[in-house]
N, CA, C and O atoms as CSV, one atom per row, in Angstrom:
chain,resi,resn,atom,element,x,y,z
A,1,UNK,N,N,25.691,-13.278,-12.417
A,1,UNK,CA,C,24.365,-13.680,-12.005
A,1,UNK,C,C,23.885,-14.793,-12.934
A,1,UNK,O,O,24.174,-14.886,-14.127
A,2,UNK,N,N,23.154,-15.584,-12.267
A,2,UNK,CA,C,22.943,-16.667,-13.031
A,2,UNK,C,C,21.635,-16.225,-14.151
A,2,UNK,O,O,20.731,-15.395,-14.052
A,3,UNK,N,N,21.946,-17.029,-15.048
A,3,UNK,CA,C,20.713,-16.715,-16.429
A,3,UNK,C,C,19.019,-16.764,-15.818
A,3,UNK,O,O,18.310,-15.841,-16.218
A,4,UNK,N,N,18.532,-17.536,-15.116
A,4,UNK,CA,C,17.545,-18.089,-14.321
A,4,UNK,C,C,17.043,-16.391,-13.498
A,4,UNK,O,O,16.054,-15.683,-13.691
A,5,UNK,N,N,17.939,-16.269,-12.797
A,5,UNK,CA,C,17.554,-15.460,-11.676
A,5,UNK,C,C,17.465,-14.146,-12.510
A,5,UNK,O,O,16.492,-13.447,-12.230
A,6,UNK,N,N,18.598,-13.511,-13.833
A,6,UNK,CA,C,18.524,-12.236,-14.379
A,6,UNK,C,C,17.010,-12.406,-14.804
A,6,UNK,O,O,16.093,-11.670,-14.442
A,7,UNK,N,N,16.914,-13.458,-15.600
A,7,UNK,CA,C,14.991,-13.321,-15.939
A,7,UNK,C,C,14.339,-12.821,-15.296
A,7,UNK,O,O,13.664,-11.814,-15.509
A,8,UNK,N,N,14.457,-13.626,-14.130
A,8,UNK,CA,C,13.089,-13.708,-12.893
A,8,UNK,C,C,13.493,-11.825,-12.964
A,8,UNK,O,O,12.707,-11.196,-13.673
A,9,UNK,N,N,14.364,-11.178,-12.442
A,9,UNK,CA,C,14.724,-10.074,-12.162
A,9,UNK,C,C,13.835,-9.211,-13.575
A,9,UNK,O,O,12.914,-8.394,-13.562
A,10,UNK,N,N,14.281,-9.572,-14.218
A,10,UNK,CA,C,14.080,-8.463,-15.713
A,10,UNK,C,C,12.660,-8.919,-15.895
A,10,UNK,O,O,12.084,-7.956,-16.402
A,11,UNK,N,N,11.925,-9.771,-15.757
A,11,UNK,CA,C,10.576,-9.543,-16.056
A,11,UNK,C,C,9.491,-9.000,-15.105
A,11,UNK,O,O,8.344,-8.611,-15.324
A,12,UNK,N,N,10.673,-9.162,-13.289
A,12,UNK,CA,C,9.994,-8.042,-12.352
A,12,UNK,C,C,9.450,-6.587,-12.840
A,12,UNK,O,O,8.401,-5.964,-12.672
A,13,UNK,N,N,10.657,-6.352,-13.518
A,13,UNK,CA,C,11.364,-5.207,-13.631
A,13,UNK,C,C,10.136,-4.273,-14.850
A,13,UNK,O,O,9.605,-3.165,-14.906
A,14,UNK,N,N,10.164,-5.610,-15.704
A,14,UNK,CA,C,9.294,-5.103,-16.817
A,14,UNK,C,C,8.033,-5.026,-16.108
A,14,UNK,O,O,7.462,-4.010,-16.503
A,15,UNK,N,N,7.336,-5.635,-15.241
A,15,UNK,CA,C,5.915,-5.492,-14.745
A,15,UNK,C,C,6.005,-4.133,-14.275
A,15,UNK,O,O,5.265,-3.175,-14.498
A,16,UNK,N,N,7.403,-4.266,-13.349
A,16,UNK,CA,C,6.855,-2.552,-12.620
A,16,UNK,C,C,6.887,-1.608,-13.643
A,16,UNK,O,O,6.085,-0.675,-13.609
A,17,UNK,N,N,7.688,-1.711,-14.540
A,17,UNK,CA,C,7.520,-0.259,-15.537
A,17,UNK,C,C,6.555,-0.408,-16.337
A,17,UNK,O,O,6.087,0.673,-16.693
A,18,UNK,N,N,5.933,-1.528,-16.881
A,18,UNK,CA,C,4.551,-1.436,-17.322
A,18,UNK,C,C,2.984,-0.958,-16.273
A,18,UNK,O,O,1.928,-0.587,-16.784
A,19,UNK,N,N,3.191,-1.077,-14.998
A,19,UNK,CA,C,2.613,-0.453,-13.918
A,19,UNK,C,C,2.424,0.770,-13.950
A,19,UNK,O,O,1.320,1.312,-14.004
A,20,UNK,N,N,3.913,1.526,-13.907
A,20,UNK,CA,C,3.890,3.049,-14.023
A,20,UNK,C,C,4.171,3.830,-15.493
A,20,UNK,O,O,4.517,4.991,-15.710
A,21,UNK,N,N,3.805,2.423,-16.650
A,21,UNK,CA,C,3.677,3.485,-18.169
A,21,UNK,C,C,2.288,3.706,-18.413
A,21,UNK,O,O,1.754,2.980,-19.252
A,22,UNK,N,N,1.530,4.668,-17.771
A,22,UNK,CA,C,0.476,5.207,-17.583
A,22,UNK,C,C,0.445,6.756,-17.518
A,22,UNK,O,O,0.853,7.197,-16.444
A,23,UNK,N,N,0.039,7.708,-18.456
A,23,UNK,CA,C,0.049,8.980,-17.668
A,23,UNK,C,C,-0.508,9.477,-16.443
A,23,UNK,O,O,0.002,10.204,-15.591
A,24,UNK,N,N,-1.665,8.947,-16.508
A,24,UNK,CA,C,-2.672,9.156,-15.154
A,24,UNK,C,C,-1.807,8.682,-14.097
A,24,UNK,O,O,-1.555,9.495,-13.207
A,25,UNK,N,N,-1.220,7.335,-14.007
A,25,UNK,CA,C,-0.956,6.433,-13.090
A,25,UNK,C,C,1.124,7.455,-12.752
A,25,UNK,O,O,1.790,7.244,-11.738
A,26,UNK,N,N,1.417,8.073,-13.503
A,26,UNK,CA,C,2.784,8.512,-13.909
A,26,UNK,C,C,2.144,9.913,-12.523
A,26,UNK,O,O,2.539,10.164,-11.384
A,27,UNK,N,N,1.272,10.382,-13.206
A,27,UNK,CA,C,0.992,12.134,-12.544
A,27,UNK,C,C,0.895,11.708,-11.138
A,27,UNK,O,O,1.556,12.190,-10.218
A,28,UNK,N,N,-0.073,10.666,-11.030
A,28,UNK,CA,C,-0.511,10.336,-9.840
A,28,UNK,C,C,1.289,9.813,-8.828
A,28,UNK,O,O,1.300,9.797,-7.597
A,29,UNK,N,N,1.854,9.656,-9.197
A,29,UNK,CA,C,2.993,8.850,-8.767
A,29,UNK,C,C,3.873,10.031,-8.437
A,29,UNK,O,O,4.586,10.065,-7.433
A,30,UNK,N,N,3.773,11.185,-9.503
A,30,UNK,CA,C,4.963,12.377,-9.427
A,30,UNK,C,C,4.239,13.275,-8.739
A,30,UNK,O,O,4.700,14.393,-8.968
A,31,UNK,N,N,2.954,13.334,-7.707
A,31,UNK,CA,C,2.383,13.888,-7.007
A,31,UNK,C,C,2.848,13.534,-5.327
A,31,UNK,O,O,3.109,14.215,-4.335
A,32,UNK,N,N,2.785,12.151,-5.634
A,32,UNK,CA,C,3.205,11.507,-4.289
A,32,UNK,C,C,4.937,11.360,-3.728
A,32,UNK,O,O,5.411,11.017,-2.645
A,33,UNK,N,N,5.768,11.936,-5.444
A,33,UNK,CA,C,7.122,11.762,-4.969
A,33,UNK,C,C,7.966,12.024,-3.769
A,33,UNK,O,O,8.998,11.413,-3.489
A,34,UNK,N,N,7.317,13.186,-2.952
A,34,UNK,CA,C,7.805,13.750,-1.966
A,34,UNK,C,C,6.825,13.685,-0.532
A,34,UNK,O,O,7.242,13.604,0.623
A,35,UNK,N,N,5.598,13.739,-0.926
A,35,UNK,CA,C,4.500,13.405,0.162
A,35,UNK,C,C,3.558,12.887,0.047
A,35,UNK,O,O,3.297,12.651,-1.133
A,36,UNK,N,N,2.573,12.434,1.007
A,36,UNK,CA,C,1.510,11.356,0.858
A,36,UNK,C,C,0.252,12.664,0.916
A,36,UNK,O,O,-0.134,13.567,1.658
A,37,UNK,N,N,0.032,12.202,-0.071
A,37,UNK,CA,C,-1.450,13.288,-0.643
A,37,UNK,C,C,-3.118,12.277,-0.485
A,37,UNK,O,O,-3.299,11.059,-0.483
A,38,UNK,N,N,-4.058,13.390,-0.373
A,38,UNK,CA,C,-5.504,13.095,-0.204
A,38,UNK,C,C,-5.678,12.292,-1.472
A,38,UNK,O,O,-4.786,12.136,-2.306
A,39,UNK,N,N,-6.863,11.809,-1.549
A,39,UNK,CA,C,-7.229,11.527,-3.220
A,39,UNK,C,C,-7.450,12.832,-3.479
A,39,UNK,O,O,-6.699,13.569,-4.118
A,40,UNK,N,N,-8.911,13.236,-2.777
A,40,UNK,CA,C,-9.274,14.494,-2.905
A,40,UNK,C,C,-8.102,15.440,-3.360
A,40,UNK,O,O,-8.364,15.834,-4.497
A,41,UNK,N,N,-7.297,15.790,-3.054
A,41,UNK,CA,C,-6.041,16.383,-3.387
A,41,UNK,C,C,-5.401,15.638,-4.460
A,41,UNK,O,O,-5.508,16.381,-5.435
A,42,UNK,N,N,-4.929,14.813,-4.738
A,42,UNK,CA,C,-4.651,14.150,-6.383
A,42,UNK,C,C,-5.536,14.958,-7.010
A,42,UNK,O,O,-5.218,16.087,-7.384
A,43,UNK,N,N,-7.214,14.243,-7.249
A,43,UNK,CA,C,-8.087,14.970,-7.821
A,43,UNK,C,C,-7.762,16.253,-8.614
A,43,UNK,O,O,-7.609,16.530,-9.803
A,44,UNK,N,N,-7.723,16.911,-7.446
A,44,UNK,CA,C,-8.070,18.835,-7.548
A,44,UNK,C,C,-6.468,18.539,-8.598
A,44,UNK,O,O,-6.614,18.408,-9.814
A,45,UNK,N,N,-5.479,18.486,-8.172
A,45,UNK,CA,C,-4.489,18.922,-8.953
A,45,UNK,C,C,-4.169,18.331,-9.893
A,45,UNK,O,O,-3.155,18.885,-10.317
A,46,UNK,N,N,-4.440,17.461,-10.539
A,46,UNK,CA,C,-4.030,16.355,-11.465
A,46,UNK,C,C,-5.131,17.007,-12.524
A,46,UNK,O,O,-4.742,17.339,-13.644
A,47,UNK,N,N,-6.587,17.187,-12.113
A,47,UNK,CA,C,-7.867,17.782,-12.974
A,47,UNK,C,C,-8.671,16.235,-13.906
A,47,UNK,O,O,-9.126,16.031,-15.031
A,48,UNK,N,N,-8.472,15.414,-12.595
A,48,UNK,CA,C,-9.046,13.752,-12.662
A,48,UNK,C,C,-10.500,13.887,-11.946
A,48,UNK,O,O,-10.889,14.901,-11.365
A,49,UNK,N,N,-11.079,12.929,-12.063
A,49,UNK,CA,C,-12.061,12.810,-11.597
A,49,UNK,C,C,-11.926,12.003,-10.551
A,49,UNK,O,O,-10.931,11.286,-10.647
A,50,UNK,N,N,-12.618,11.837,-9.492
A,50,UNK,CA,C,-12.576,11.213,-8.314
A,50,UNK,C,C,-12.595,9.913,-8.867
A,50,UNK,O,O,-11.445,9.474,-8.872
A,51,UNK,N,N,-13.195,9.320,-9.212
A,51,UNK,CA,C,-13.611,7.631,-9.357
A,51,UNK,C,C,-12.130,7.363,-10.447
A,51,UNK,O,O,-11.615,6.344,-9.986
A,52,UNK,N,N,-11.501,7.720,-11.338
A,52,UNK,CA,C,-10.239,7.725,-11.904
A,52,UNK,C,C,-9.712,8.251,-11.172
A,52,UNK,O,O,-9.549,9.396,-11.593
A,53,UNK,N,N,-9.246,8.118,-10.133
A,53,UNK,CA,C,-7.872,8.483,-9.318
A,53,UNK,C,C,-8.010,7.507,-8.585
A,53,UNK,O,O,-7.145,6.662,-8.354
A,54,UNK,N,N,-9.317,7.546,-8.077
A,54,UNK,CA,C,-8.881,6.165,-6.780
A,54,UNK,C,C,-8.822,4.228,-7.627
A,54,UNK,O,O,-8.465,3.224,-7.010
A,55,UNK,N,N,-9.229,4.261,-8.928
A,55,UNK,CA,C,-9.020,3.748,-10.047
A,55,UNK,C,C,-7.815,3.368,-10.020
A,55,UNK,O,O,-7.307,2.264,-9.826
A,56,UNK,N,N,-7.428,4.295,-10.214
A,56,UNK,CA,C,-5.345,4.508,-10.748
A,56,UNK,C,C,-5.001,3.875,-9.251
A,56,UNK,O,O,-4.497,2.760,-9.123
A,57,UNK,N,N,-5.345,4.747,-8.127
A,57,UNK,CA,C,-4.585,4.121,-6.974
A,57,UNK,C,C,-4.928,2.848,-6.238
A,57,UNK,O,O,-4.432,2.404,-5.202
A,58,UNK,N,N,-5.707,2.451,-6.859
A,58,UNK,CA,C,-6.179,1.063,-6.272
A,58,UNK,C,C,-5.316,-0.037,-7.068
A,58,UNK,O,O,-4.718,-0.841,-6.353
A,59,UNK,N,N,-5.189,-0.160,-8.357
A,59,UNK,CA,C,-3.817,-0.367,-9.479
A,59,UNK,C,C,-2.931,-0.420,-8.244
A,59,UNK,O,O,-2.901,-1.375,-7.468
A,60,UNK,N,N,-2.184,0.737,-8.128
A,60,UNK,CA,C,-0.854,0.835,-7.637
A,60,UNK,C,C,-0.667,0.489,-6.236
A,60,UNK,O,O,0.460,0.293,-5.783
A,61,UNK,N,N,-1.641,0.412,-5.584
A,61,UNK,CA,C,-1.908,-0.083,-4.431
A,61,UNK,C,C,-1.453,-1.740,-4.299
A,61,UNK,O,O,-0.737,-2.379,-3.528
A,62,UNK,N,N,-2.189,-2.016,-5.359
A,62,UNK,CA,C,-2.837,-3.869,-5.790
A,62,UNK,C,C,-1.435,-4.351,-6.139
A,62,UNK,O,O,-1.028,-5.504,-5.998
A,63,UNK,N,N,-0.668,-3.179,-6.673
A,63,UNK,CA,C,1.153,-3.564,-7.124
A,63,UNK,C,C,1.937,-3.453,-6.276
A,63,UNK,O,O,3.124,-3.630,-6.551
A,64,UNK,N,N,1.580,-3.157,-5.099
A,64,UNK,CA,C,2.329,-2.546,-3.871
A,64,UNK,C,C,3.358,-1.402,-4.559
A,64,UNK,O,O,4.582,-1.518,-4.512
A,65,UNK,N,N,2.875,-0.625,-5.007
A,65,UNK,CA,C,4.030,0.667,-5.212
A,65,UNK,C,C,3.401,1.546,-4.534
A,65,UNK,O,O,4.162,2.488,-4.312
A,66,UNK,N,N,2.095,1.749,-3.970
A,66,UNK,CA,C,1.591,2.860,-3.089
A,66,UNK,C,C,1.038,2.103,-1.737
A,66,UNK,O,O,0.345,1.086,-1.693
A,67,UNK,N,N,1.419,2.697,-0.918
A,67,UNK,CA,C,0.369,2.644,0.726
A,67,UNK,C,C,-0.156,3.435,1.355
A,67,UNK,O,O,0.454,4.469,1.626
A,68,UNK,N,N,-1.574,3.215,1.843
A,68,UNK,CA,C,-2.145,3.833,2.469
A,68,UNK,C,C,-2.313,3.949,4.471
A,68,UNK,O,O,-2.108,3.060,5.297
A,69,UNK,N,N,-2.752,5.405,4.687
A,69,UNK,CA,C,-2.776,5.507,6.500
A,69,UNK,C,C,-4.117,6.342,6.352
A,69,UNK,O,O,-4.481,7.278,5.640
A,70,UNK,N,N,-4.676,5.579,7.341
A,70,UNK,CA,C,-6.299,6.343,7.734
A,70,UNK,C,C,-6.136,7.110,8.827
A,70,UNK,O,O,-5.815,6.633,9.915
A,71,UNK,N,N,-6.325,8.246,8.639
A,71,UNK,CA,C,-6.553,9.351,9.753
A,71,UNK,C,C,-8.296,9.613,10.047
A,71,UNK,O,O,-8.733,10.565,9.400
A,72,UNK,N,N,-9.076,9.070,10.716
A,72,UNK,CA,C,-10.233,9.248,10.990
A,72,UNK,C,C,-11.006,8.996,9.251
A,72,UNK,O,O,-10.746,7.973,8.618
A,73,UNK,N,N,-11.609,9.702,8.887
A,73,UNK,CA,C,-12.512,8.924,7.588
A,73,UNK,C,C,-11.343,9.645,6.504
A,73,UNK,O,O,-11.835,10.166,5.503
A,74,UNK,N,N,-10.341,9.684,6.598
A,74,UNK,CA,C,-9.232,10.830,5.808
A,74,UNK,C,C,-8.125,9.675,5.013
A,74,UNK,O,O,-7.143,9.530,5.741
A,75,UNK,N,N,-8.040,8.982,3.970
A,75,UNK,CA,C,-7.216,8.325,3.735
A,75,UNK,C,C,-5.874,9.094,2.569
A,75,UNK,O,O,-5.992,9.659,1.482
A,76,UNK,N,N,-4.477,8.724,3.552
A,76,UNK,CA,C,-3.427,9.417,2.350
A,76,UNK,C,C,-3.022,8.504,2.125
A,76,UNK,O,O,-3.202,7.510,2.827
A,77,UNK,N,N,-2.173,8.526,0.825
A,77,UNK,CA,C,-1.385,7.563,-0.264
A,77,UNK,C,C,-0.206,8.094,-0.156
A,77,UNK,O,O,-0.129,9.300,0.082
A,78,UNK,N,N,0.879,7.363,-0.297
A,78,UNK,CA,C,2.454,7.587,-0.545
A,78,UNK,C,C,2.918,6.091,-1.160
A,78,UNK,O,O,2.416,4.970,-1.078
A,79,UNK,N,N,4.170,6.644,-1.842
A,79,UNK,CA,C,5.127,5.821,-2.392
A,79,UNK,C,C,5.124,5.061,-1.349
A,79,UNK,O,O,5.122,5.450,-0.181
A,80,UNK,N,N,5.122,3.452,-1.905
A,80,UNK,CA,C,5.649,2.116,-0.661
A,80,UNK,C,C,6.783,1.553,-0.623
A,80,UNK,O,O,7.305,0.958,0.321
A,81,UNK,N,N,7.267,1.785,-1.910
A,81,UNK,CA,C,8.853,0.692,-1.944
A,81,UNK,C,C,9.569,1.624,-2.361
A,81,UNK,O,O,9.293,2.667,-2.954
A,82,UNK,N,N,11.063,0.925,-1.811
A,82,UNK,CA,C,12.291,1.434,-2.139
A,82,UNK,C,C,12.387,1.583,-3.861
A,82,UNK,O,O,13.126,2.419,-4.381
A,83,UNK,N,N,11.521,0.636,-4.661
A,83,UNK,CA,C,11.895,0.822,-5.895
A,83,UNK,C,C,11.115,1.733,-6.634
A,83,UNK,O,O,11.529,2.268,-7.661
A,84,UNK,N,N,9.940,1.937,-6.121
A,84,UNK,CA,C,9.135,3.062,-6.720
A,84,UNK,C,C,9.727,4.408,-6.084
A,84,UNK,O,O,9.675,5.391,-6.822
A,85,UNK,N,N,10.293,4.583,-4.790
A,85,UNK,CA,C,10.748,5.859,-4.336
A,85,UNK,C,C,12.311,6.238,-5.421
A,85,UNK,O,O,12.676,7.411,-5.350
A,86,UNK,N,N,12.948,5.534,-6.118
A,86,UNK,CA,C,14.345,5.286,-6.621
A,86,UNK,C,C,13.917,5.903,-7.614
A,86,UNK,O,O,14.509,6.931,-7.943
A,87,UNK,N,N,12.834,5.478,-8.329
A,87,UNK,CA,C,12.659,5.476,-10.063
A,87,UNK,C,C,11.636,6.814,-10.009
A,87,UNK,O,O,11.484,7.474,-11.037
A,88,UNK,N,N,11.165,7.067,-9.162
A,88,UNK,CA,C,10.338,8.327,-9.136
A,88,UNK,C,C,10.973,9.502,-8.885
A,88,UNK,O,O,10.707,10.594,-9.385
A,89,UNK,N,N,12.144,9.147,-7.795
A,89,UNK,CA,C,12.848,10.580,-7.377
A,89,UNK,C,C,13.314,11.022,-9.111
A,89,UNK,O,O,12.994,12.146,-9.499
A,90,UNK,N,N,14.092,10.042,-10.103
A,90,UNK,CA,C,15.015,10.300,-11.248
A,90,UNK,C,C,13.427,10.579,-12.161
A,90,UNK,O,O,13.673,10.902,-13.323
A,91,UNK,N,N,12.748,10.550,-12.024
A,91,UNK,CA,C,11.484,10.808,-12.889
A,91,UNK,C,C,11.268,12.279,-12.555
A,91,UNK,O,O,11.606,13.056,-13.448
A,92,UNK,N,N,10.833,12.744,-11.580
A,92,UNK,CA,C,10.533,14.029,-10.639
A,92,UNK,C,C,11.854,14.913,-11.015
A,92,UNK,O,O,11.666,16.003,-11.556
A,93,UNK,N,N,13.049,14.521,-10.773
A,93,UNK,CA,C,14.060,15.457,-11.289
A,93,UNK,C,C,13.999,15.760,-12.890
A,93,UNK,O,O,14.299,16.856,-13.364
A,94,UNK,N,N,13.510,14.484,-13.764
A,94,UNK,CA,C,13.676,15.201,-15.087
A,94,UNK,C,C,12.560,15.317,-15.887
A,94,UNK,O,O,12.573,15.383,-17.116
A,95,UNK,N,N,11.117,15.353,-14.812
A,95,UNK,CA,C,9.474,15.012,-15.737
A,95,UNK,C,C,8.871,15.564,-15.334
A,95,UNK,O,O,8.103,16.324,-15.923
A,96,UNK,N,N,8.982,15.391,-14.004
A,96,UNK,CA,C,7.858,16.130,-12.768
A,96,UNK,C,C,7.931,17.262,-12.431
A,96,UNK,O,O,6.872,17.885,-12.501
A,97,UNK,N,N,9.276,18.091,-11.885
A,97,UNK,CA,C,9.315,19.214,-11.303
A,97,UNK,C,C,9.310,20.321,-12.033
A,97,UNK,O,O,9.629,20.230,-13.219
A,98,UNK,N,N,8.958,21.556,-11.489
A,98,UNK,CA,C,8.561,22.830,-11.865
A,98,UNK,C,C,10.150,22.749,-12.799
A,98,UNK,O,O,10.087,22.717,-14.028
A,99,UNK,N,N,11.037,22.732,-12.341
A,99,UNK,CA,C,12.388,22.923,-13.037
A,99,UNK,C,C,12.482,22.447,-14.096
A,99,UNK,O,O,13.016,23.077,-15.009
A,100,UNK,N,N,12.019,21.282,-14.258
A,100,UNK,CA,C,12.404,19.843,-15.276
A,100,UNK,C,C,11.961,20.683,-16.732
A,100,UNK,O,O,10.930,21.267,-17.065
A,101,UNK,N,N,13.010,20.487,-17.276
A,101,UNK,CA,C,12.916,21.134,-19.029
A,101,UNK,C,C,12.268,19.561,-19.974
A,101,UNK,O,O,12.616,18.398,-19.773
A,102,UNK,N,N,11.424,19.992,-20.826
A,102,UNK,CA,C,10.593,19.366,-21.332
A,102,UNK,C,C,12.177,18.411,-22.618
A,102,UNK,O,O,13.064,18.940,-23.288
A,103,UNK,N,N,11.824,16.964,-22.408
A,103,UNK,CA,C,12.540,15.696,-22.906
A,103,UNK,C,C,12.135,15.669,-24.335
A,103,UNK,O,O,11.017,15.485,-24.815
A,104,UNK,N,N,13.432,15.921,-24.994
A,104,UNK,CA,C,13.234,15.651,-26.970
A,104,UNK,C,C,13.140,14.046,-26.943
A,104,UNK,O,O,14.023,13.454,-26.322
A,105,UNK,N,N,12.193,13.350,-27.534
A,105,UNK,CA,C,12.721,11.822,-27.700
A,105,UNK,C,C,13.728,11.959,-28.711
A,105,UNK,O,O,14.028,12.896,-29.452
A,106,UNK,N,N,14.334,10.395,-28.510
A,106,UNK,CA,C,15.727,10.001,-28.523
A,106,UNK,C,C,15.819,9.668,-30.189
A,106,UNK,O,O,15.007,9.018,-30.849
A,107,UNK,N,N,16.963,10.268,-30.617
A,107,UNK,CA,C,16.673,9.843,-32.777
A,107,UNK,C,C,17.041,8.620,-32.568
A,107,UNK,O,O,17.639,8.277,-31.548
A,108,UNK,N,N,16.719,7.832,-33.519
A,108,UNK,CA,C,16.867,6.754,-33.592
A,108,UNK,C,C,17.892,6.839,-34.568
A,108,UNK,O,O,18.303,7.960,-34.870
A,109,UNK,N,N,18.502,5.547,-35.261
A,109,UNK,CA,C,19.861,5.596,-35.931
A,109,UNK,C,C,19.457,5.573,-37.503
A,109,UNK,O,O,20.378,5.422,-38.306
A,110,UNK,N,N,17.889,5.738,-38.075
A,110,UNK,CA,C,17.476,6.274,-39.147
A,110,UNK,C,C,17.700,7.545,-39.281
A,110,UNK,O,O,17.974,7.939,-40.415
A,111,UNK,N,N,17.647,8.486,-38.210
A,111,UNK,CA,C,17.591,9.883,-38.291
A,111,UNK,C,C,18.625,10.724,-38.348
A,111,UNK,O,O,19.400,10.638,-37.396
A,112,UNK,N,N,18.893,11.559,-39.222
A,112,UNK,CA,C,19.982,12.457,-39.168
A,112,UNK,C,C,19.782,13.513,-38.660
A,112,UNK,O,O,18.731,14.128,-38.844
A,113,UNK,N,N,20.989,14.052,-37.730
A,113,UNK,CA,C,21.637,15.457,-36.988
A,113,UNK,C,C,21.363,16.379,-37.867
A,113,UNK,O,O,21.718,16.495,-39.040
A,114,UNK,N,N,20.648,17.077,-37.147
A,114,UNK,CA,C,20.284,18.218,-38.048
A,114,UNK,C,C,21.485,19.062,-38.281
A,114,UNK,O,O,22.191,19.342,-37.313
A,115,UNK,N,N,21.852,19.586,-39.721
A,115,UNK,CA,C,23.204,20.049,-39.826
A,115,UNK,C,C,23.053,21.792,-39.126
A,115,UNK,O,O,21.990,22.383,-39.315
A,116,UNK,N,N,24.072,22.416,-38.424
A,116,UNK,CA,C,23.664,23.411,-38.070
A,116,UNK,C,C,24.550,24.483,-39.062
A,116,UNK,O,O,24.376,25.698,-38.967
């Protein structure tokens, strides 16, 4: 790949993950991994306040990583792109779900193995 185009690519890349390095904006995202939820429903389960959720989703909206469908005065949100559905499913398997065992950060090469 040419030097030109990996940029253009890798500083996409960096916007979207600076998009979703948000906790609010993260919960809100691992809510929607599988279905398109109310705000009202974000809200209640997340334990956000209405005006910060639709906050967060207006963000992710504005990034195109979420879209919205109006059902009479009823608006739901879901994942919009192939790249937010990719990076969320591998998020949801090891962050999000009831299953997911809680992530040690990573030692760095100052740190020593704890001897057992």
């Amino acid at each position: 790949m040419e030097t030109k185009a990996l940029e253009e690519k890798a500083e996409a890349a960096v916007q979207f993950l600076k998009t979703i390095a948000s906790t609010p904006r993260l919960m809100l995202l691992c809510m929607m991994a599988d279905r398109e939820c109310k705000v009202g429903d974000l809200a209640e389960q997340t334990g956000m306040r209405m005006p910060t959720v639709s906050q967060q989703l207006s963000l992710l909206r504005a990034q195109g990583l979420v879209r919205t469908r109006r059902e009479g005065t009823t608006i739901y949100y879901r994942l919009a792109s192939d790249a937010a559905r990719d990076v969320m499913d591998v998020l949801y398997t090891h962050f999000c779900s009831p299953d997911a065992k809680p992530q040690e950060a990573p030692q760095t090469e100052d740190e020593e193995e704890p001897a057992l």
